[in-house]
FIVOZA-401591 format. One line per field, with one value per residue (C-alpha): residue number from 1; residue in three letters; x, z, y. Coordinates in Angstrom, 3 decimals, padded with zeros to 6 digits. Each point is the difference from the previous one (the first is absolute). Layout:
REM FIVOZA-401591
num <- c(NUM_...)
residuo <- c(ala_...)
px <- c(X_...)
pz <- c(Z_...)
py <- c(Y_...)
This chain:
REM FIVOZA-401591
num <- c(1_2_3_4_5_6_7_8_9_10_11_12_13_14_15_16_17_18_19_20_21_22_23_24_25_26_27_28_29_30_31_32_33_34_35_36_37_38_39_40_41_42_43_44_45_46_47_48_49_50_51_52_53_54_55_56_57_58_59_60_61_62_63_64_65_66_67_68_69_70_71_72_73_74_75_76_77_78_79_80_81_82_83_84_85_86_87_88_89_90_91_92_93_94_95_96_97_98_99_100_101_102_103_104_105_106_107_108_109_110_111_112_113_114_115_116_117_118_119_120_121_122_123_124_125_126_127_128_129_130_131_132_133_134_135_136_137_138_139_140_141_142_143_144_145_146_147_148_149_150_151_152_153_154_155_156_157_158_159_160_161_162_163_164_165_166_167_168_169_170_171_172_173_174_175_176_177_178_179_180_181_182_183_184_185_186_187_188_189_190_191_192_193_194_195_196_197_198_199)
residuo <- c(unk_unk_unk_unk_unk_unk_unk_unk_unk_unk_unk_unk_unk_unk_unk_unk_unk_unk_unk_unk_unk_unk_unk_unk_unk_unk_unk_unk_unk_unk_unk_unk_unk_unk_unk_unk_unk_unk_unk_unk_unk_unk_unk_unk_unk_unk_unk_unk_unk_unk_unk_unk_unk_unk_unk_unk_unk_unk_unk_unk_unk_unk_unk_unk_unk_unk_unk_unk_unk_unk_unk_unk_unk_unk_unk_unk_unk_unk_unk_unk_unk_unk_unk_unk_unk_unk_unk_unk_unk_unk_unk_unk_unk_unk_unk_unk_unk_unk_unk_unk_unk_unk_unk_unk_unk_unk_unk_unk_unk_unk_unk_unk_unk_unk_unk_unk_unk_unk_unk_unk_unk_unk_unk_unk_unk_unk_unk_unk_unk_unk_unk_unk_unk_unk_unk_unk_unk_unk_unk_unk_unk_unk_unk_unk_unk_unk_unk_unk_unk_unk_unk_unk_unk_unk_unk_unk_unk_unk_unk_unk_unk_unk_unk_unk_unk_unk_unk_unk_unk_unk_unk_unk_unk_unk_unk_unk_unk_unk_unk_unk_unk_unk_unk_unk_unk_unk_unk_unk_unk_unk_unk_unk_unk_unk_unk_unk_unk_unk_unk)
px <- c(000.000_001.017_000.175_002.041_002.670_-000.912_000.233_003.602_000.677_000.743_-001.911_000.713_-001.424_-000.128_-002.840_001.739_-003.098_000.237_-001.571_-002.569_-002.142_-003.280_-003.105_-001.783_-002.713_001.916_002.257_-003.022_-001.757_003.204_000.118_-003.312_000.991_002.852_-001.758_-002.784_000.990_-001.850_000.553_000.855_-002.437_-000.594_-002.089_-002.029_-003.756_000.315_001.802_001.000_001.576_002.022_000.852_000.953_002.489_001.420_001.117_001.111_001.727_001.668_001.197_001.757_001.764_000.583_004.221_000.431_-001.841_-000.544_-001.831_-003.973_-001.186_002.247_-000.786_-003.611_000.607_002.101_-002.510_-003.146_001.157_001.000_-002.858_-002.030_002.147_000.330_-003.959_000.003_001.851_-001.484_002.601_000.248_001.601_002.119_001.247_001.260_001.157_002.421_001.239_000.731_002.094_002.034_000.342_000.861_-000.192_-002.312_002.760_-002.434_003.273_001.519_001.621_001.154_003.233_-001.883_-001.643_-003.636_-001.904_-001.529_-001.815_-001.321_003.508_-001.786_002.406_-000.164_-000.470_-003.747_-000.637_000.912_-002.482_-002.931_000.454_000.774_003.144_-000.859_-000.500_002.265_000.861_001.348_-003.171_-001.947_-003.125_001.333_002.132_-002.920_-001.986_002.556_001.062_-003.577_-001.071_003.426_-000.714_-003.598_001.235_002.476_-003.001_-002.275_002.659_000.772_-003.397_-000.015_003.694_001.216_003.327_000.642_-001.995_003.080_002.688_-001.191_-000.344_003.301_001.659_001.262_-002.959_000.673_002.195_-001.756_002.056_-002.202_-002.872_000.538_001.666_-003.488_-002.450_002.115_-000.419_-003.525_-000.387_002.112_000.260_-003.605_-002.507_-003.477_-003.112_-003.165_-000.087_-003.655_-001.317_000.014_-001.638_-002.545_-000.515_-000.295_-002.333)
pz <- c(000.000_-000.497_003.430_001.472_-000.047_001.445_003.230_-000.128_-000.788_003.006_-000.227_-002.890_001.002_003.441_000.648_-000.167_000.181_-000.223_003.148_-001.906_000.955_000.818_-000.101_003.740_-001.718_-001.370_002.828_002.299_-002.059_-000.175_003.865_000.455_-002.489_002.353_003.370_-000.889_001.686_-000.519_000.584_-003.566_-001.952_-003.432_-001.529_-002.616_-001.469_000.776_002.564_-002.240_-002.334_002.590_001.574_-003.777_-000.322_003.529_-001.339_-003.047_000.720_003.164_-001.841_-002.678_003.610_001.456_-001.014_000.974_003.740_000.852_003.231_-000.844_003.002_-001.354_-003.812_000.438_002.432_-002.168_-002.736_001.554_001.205_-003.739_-001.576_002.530_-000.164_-003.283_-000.511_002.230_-001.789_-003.821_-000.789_-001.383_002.352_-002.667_-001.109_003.473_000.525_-002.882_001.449_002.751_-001.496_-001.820_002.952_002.817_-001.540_003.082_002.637_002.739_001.937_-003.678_000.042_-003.558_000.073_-000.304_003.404_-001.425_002.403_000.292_-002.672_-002.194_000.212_001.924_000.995_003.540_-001.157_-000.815_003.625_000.865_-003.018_000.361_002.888_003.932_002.200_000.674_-002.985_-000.561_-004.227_001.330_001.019_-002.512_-000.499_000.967_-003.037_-002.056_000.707_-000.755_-002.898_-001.615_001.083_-001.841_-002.832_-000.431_000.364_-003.085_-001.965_000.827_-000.600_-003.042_-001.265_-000.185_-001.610_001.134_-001.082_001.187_003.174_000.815_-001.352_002.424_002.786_-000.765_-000.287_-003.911_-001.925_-003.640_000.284_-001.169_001.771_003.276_-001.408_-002.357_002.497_002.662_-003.098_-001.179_003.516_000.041_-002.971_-000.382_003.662_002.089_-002.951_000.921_-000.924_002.362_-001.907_-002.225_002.760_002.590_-001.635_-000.840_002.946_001.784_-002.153)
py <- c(000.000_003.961_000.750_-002.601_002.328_002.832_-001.204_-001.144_003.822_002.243_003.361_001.517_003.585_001.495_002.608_003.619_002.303_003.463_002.168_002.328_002.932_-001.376_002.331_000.009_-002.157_-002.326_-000.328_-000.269_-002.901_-001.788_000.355_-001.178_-003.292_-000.654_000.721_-002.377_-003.299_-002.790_-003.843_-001.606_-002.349_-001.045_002.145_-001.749_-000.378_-003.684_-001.968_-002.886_002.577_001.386_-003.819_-001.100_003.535_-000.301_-003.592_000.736_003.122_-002.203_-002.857_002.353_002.121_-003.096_000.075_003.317_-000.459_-003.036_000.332_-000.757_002.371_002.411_000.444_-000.684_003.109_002.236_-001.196_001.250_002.803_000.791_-000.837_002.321_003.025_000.125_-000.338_002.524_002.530_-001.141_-001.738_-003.715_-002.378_-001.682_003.181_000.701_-003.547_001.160_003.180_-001.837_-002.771_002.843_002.392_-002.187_-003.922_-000.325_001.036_001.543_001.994_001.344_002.693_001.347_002.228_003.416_-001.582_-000.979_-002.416_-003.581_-001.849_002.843_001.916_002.964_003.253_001.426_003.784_-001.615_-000.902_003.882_000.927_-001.789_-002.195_-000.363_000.004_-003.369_-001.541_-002.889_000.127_-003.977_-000.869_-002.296_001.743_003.418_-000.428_-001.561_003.146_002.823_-001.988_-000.496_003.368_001.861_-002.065_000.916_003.606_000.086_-001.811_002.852_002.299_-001.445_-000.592_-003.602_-000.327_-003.043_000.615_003.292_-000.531_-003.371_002.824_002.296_-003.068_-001.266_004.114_-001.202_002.057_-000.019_-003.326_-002.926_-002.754_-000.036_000.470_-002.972_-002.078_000.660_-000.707_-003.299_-001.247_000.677_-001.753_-002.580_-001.085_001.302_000.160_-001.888_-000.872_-001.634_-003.301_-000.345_-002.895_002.474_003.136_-002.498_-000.994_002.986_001.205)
């Protein structure tokens, strides 16, 4: 398969975003996104759906963290975060893999955090003194909500909205690299028997 690969990779791209003026909207909704803790659960129309992803998407993690508790954890929490913020799980699963190859205590040379590569200046921005950018779904939550940001920002550009995410706008490396994962690695589909069924 395409993707055995990728795993065997370290990181190829560590998050490197660049602190930005926020307006006092923007700022404020972002701080609302990040204040809003909630316990994580898949989030979908069906529970067999979400039992069938959670097993797929576990078997294909299953090298990188071998732990059940754990990745059905980190997994969850993924899936609910990103749902959360808009944003498809798979696609995140990708950023993930590039960012951090699922290393929850990362820490990228221009000193971006955790899973989703976050940077500190973002907890001083939007965030609280205690927030913990090491913290699993701390990190899922700043990471999902700055990512939902540069989409907005960028009107739905995928590729400039990773740029911007990643701090390489107008290089197409990382944004190639995030969408290949996605793609190659994450992409899924509910299998036919079970939107029939719940149906």
């Amino acid at each position: 398969m395409v993707w055995t690969g990728l795993f065997a990779l370290s990181p190829a791209f560590a998050g490197a975003q660049r602190e930005e003026a926020l307006s006092a909207n923007v700022a404020s909704a972002m701080s609302r996104s990040v204040g809003d803790v909630n316990a994580a659960r898949l989030v979908f129309d069906h529970p067999a759906t979400g039992a069938a992803w959670l097993a797929e998407m576990s078997r294909r993690l299953e090298r990188q963290i071998p732990d059940r508790w754990m990745r059905e954890r980190l997994l969850t929490a993924i899936q609910y975060e990103s749902v959360r913020a808009g944003l498809d799980p798979q696609l995140v699963l990708g950023l993930i893999q590039v960012e951090s190859g699922f290393r929850k205590y990362a820490v990228s040379p221009a000193g971006a955090r955790g899973l989703m590569q976050v940077m500190p200046f973002w907890v001083r921005a939007i965030g609280a003194p205690d927030h913990n950018l090491f913290d699993l779904s701390t990190n899922l939550r700043y990471g999902c909500t700055i990512l939902r940001h540069y989409l907005d920002s960028e009107n739905g550009n995928l590729f400039r909205a990773l740029g911007r995410y990643n701090g390489s706008l107008g290089r197409r490396e990382y944004p190639d690299s995030v969408v290949a994962a996605w793609k190659n690695r994450w992409q899924w589909t509910a299998p036919a028997r079970l939107d029939t069924a719940a149906r």
